[in-house]
ROPATI-784841 format. One record per residue (C-alpha): residue number from 0; residue in three letters; x negated, y, z. Coordinates in steps of 0.02 Angstrom, whole numbers, plus 50000, padded with zeros to 5 digits. Layout:
# residues N
NUM:ALA:X:Y:Z
...
# end
This chain:
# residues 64
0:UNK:50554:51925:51451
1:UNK:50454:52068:51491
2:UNK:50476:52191:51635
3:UNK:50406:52386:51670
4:UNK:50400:52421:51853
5:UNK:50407:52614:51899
6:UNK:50324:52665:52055
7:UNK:50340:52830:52109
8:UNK:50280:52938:52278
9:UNK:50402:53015:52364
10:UNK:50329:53178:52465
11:UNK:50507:53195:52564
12:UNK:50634:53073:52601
13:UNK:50788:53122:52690
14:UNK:50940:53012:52742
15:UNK:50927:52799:52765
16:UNK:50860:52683:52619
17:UNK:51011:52582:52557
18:UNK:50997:52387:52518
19:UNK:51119:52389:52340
20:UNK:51050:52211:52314
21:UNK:51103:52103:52461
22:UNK:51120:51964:52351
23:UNK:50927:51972:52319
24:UNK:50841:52045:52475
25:UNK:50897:52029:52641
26:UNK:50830:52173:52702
27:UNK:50750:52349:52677
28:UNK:50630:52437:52796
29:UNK:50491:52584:52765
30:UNK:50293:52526:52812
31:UNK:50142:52626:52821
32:UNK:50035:52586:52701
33:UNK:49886:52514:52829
34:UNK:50034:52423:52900
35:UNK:50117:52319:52751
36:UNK:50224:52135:52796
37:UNK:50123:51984:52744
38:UNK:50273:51935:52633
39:UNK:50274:52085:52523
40:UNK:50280:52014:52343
41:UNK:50078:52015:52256
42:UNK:50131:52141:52106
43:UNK:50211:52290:52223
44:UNK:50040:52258:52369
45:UNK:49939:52295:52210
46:UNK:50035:52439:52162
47:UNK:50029:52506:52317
48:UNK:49851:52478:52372
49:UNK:49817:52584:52190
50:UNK:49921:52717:52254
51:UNK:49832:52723:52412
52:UNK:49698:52752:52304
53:UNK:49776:52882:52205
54:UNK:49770:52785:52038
55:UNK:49890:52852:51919
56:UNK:49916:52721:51806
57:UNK:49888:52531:51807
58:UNK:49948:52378:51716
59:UNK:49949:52165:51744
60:UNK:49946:52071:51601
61:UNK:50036:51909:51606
62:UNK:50005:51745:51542
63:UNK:50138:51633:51436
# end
């Protein structure tokens, strides 16, 4: 299998985020960025620390 994950920055947000997974995540909530969970999953921490850093693009290689 092989997957593409899409992050985008958002400079507005208005109304409540909606959890349209249940059966895969038990819950949704917004962090600041100096402020992240120490369960967030390693691939979206890395995306987001590059995003922090304003890198445009970035890619992980995976092994088989």
């Amino acid at each position: 299998r092989e997957y593409i994950d899409i992050f985008l920055r958002a400079e507005k947000w208005i109304g409540e985020i909606i959890n349209m997974e249940p059966e895969k995540c038990d819950d949704l909530k917004w962090f600041e960025l100096d402020k992240l969970p120490e369960n967030i999953v390693p691939e979206v921490k890395q995306a987001l620390e590059r995003i922090k850093k304003k890198v445009n693009f970035s890619e992980i290689g995976w092994g088989n």
